[in-house]
DSSP file (Angstrom, degrees, kcal/mol; ACC not computed):
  #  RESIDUE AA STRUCTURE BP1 BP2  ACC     N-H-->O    O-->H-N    N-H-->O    O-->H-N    TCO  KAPPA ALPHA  PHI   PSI    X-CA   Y-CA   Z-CA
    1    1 A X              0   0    0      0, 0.0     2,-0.4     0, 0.0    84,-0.0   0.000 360.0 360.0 360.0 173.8  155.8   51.9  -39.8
    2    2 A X     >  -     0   0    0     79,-0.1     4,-2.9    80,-0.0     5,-0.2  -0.973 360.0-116.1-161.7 127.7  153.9   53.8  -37.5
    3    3 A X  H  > S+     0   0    0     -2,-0.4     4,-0.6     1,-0.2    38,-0.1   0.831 118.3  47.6 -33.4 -31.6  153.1   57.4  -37.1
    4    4 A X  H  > S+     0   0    0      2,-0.2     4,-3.6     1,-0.2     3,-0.5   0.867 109.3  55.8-104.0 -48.5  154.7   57.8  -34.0
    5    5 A X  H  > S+     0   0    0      1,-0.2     4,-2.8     2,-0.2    -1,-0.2   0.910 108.5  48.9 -33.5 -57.6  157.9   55.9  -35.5
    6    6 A X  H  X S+     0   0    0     -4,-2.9     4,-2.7     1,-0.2    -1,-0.2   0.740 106.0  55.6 -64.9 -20.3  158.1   58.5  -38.3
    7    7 A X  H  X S+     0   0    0     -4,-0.6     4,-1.0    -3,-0.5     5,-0.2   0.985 111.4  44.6 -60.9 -62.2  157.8   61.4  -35.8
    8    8 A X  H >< S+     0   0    0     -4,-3.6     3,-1.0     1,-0.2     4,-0.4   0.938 109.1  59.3 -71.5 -41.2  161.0   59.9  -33.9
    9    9 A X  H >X S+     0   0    0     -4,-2.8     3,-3.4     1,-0.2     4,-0.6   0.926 117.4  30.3 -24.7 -86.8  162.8   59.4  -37.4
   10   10 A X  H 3< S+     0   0    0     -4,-2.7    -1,-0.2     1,-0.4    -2,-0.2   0.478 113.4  51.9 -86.1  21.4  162.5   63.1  -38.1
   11   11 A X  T << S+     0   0    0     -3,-1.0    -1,-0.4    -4,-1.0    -2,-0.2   0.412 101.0  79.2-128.1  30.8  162.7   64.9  -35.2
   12   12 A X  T <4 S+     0   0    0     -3,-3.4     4,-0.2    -4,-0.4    -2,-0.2   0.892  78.0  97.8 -65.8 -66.7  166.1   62.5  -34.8
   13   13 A X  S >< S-     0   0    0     -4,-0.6     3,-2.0     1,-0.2    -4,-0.0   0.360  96.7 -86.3 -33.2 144.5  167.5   64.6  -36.9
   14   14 A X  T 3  S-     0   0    0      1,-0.2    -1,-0.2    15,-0.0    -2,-0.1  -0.199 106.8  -2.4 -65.2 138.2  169.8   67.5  -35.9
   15   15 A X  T 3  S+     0   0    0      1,-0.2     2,-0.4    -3,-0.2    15,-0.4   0.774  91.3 152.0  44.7  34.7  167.7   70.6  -35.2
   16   16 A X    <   -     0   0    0     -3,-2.0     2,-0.3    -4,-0.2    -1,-0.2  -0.677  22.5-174.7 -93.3 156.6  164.4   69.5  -35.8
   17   17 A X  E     -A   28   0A   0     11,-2.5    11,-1.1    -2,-0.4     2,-0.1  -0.928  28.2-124.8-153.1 138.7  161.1   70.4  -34.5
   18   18 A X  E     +A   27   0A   0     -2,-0.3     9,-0.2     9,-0.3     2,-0.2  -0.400  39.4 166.0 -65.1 135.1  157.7   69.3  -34.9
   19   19 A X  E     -A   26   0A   0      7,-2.8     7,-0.8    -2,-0.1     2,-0.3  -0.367  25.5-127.1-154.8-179.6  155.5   72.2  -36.0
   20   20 A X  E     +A   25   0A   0      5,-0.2     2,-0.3    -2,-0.2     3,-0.2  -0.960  21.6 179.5-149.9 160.3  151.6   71.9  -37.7
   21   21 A X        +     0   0    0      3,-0.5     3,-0.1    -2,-0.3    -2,-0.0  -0.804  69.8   3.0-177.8 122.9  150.3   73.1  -40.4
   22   22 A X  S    S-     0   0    0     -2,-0.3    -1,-0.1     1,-0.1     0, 0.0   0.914 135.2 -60.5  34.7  56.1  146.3   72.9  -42.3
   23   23 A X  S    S+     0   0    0     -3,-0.2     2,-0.4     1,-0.1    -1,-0.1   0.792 119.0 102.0  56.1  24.3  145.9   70.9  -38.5
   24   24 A X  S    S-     0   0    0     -3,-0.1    -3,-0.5    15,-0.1    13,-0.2  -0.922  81.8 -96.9-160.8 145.0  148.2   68.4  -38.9
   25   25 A X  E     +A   20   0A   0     -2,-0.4    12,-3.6    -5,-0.2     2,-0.3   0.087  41.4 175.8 -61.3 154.3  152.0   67.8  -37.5
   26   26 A X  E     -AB  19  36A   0     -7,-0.8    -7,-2.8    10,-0.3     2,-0.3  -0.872  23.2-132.0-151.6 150.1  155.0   68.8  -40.1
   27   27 A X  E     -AB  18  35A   0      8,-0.9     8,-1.9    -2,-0.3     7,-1.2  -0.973  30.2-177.4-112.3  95.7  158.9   68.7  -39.2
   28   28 A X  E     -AB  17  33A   0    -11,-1.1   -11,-2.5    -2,-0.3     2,-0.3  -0.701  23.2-169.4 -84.1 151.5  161.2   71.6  -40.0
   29   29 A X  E >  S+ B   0  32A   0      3,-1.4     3,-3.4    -2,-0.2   -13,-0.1  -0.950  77.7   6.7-119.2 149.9  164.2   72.8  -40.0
   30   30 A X  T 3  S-     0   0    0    -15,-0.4    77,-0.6    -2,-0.3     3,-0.1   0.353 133.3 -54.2  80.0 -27.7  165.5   76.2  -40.6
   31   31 A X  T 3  S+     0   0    0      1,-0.2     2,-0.5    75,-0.2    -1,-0.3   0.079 116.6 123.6  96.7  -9.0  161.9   77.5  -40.7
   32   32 A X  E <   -B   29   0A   0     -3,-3.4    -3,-1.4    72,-0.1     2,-0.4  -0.819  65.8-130.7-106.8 145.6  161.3   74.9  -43.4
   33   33 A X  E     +B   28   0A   0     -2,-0.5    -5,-0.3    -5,-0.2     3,-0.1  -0.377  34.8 160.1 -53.4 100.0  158.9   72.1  -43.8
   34   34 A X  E     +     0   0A   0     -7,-1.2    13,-1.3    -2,-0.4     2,-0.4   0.838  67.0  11.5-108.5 -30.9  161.0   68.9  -44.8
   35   35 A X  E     -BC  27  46A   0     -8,-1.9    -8,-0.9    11,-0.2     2,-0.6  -0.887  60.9-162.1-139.0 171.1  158.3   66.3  -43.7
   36   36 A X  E     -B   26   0A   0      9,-0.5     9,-0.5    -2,-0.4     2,-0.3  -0.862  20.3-136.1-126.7 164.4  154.5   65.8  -42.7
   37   37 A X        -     0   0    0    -12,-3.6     7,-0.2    -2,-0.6     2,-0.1  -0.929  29.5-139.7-108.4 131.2  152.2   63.4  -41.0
   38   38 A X        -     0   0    0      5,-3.2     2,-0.6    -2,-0.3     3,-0.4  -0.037  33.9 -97.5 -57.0 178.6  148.6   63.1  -43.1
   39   39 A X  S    S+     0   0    0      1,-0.2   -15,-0.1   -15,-0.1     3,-0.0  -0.919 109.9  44.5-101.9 116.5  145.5   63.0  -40.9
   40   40 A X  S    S-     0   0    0     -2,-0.6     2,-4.9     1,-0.1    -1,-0.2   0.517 109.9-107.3 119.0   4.6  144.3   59.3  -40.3
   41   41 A X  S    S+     0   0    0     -3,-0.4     2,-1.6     2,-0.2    40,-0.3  -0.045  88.4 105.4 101.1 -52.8  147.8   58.0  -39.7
   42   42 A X  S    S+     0   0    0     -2,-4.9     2,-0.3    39,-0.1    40,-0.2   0.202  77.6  19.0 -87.4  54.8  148.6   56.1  -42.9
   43   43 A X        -     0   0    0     -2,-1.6    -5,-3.2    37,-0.2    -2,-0.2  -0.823  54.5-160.7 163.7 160.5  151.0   58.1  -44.8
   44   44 A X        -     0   0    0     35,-2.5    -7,-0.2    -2,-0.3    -9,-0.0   0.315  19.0-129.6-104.8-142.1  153.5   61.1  -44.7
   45   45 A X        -     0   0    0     -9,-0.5    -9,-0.5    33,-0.1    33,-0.3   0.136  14.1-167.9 170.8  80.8  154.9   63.1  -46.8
   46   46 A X  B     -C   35   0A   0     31,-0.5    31,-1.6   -11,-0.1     2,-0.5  -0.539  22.1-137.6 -83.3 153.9  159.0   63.8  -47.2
   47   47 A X  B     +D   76   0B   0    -13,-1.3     2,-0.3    29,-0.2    29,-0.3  -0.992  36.8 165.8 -63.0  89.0  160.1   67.0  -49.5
   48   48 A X        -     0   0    0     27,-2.4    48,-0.1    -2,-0.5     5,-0.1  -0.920  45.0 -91.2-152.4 136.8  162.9   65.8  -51.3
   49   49 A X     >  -     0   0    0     -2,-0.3     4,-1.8    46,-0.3    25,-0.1  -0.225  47.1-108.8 -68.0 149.6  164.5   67.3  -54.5
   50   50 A X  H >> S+     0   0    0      2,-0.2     3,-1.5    23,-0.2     4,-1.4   0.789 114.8  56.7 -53.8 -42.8  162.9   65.9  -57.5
   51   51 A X  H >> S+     0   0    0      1,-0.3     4,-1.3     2,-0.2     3,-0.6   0.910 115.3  46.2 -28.5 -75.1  165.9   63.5  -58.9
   52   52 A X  H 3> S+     0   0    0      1,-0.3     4,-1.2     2,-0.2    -1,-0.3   0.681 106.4  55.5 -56.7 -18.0  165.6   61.9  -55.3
   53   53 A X  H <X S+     0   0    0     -4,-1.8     4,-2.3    -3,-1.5     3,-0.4   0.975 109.1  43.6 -64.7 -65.8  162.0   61.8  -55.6
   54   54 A X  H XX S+     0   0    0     -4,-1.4     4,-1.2    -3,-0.6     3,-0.9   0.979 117.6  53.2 -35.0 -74.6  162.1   59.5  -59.3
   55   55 A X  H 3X S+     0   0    0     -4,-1.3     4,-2.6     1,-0.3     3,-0.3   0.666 106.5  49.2 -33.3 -45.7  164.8   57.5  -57.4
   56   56 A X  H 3X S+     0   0    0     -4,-1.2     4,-0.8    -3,-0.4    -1,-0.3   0.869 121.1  32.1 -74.6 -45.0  162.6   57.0  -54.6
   57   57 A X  H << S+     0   0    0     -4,-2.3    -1,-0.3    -3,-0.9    -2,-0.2   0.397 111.1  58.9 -83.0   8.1  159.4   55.7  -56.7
   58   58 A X  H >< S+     0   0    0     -4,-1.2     3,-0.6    -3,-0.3    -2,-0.2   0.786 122.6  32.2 -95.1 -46.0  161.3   53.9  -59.5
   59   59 A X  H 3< S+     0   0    0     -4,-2.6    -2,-0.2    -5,-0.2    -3,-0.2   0.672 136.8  18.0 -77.9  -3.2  162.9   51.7  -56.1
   60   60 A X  T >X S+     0   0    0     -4,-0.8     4,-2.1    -5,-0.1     3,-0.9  -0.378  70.9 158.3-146.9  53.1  160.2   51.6  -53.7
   61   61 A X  T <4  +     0   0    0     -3,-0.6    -4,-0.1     1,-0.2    -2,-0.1   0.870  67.7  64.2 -69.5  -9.3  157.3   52.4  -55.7
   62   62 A X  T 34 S+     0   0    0      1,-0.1    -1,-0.2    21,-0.1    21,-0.2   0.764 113.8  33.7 -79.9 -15.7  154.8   50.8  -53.1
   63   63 A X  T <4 S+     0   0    0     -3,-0.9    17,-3.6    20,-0.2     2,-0.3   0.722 115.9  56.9-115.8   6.6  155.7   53.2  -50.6
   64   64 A X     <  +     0   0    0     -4,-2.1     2,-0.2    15,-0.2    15,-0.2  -0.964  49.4 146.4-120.9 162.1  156.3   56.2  -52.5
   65   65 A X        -     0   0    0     13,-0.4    13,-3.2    -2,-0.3     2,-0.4  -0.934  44.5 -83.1 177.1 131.3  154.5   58.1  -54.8
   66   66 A X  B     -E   77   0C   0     11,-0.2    11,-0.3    -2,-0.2     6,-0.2  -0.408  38.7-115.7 -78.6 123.9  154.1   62.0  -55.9
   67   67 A X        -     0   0    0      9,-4.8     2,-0.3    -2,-0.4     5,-0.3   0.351  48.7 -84.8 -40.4 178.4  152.2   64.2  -54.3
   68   68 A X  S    S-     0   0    0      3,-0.2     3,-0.3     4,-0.1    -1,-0.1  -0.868  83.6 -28.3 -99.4 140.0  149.2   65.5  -56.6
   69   69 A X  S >> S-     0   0    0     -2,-0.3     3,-2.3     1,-0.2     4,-1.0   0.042 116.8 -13.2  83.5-144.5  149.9   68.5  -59.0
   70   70 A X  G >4 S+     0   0    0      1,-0.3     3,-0.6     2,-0.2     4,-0.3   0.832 126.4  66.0 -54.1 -30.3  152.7   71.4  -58.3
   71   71 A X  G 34>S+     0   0    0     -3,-0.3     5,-1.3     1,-0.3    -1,-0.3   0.445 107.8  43.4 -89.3  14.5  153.2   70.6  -55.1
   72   72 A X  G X45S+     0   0    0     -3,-2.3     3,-0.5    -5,-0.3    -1,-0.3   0.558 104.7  56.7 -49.2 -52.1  154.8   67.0  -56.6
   73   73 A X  T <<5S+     0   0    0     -4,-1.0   -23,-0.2    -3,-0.6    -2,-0.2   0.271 103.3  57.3 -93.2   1.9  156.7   68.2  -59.2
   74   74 A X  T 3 5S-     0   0    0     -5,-0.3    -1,-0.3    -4,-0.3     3,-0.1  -0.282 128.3 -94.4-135.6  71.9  158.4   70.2  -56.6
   75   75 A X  T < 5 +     0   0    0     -3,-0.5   -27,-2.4     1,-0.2     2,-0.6   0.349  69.9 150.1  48.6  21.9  159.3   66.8  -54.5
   76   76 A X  B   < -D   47   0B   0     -5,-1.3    -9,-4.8   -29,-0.3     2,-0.6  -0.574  28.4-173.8 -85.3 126.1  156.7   66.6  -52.2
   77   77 A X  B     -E   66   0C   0    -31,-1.6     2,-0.9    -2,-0.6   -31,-0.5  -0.890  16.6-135.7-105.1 118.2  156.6   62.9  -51.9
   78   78 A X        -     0   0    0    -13,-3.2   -13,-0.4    -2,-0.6     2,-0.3  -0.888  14.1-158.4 -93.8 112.7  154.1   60.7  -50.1
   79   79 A X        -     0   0    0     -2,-0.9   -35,-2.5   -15,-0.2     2,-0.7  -0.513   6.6-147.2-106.5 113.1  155.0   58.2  -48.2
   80   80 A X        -     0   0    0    -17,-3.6   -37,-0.2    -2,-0.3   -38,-0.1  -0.912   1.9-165.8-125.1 128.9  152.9   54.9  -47.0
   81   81 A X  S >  S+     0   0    0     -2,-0.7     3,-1.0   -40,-0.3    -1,-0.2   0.570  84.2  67.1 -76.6 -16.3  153.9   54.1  -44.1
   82   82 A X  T 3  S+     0   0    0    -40,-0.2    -1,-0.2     1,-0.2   -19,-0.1   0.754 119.3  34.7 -46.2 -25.0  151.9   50.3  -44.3
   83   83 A X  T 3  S+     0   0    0    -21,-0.2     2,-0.5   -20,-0.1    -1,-0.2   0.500  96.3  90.7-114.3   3.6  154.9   49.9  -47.2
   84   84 A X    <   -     0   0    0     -3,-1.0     2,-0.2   -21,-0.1    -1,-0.0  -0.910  65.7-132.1-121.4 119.8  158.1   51.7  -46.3
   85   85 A X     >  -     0   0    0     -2,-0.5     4,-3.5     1,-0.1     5,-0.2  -0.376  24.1-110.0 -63.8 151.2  160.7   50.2  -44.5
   86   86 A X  H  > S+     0   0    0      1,-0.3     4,-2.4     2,-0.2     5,-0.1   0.901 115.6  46.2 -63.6 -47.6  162.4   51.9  -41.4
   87   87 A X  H  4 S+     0   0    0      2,-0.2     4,-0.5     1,-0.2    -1,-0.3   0.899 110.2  47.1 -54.3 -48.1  165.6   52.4  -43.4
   88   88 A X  H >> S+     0   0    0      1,-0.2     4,-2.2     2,-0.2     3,-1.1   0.905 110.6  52.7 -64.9 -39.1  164.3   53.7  -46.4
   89   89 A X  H 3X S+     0   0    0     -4,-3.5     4,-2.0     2,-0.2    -2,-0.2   0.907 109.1  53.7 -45.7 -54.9  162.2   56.1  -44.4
   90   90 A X  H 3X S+     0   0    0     -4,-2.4     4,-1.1     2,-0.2    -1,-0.2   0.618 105.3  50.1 -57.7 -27.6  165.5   57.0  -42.7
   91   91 A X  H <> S+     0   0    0     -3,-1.1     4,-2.3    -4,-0.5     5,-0.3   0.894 116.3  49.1 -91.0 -54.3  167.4   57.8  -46.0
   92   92 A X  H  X S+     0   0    0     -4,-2.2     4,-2.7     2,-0.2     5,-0.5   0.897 106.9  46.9 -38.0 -68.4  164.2   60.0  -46.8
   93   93 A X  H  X S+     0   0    0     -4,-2.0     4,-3.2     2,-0.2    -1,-0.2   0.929 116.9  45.3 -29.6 -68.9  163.8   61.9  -43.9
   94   94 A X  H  X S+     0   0    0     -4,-1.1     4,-2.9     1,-0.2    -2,-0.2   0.845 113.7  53.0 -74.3 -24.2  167.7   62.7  -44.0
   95   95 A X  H  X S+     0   0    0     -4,-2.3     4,-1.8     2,-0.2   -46,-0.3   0.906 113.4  40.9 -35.9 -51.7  167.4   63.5  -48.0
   96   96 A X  H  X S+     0   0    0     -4,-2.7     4,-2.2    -5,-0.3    -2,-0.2   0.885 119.1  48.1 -79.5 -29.9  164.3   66.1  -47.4
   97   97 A X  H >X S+     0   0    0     -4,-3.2     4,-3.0    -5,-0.5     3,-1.1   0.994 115.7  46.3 -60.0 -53.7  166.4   67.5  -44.2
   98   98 A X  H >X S+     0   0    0     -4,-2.9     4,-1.0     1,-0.3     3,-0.5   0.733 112.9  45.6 -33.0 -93.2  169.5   67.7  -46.4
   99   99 A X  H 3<>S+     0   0    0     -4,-1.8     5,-1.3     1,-0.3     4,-0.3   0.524 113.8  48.2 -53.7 -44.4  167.8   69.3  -49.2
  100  100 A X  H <X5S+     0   0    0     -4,-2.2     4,-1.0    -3,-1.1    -1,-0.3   0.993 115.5  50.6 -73.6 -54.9  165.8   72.2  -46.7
  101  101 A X  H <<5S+     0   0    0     -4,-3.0    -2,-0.3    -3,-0.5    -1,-0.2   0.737 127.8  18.9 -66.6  -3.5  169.4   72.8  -45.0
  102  102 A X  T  <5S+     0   0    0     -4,-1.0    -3,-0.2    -5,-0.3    -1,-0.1   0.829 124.2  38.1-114.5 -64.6  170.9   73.3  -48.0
  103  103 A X  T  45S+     0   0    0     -4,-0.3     2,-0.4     2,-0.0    -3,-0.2   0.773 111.3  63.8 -49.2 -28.8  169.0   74.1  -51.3
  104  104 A X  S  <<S-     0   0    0     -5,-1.3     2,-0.1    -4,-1.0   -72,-0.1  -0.726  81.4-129.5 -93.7 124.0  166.7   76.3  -49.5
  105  105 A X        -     0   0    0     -2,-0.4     2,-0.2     1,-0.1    -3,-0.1  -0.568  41.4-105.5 -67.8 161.3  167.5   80.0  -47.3
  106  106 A X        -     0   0    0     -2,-0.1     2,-0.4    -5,-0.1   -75,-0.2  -0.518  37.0-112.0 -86.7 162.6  166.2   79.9  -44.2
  107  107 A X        -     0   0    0    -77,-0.6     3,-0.1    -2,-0.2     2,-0.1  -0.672  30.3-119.7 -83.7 127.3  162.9   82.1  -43.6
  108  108 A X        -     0   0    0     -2,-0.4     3,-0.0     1,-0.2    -1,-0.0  -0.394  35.4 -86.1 -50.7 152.3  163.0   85.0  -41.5
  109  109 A X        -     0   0    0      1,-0.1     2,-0.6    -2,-0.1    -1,-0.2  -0.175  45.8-117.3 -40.7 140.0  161.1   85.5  -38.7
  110  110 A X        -     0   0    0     -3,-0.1     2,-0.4     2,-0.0    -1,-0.1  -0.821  25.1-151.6 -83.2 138.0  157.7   86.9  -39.5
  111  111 A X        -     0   0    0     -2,-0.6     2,-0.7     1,-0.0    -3,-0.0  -0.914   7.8-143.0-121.2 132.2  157.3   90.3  -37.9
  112  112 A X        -     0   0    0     -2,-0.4     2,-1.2     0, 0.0    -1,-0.0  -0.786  14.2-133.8 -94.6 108.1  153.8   91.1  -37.2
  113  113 A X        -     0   0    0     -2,-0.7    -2,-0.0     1,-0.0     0, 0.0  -0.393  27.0-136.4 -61.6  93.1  153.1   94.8  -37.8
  114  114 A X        -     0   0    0     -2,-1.2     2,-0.3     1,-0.1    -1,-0.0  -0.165   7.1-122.8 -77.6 174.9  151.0   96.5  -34.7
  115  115 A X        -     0   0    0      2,-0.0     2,-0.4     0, 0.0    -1,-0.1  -0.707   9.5-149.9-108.4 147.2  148.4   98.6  -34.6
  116  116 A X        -     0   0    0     -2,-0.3     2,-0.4     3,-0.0     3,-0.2  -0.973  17.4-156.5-114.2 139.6  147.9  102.1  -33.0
  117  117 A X        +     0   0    0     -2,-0.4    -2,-0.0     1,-0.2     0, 0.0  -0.889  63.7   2.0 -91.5 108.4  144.7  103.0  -32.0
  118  118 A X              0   0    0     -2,-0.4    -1,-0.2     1,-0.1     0, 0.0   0.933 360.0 360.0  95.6  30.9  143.2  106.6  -31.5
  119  119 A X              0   0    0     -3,-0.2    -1,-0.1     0, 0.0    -2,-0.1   0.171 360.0 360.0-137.7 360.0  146.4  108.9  -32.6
């Protein structure tokens, strides 16, 4: 698996778009983050509710594996890509989409408040 693979996996998906975030590409939907690219190209990261998270490392436990601390225990999953097959990556991907179009509301826009100068 391949960076560039996992980008066309999730932005396959209906109404994704490639985004960035701390300087390195993430995939949302909705206004939410359902997966990332690391920097340096060998691993991901899908968001996936935790049950589907255990599932994912009790069966594939050389390519997944939990992110470190809270952001883990609330399904952020990492994915190495040397070790994940294209399929499983493909049930992941549509898991973490699932899980942002449904469990999650979508974010409002953020409205930047301007400033008036000199009144």
């Amino acid at each position: 698996m391949t960076p560039e693979h996992f980008r066309r996996l999730a932005l396959a998906l209906p109404d994704a778009v490639e985004g960035a975030h701390h300087d390195h590409p993430d995939f949302r939907v909705r206004g939410r983050i359902f997966a990332s690219l690391h920097p340096g190209g060998t691993a991901g990261m899908v968001k996936v509710p935790p049950a589907e998270q255990a599932r994912l490392v009790r069966a594939h436990g050389a390519a997944f594996a939990p992110a470190n601390g809270a952001w883990g225990r609330q399904g952020c999953t990492t994915v190495h890509l040397a070790a994940v097959d294209a399929a499983v990556l493909r049930a992941a991907l549509a898991a973490a989409w699932q899980w942002a179009m449904e469990a999650l509301p979508a974010k409002p826009a953020r409205v930047r408040k301007g400033r008036t100068r000199g009144k």
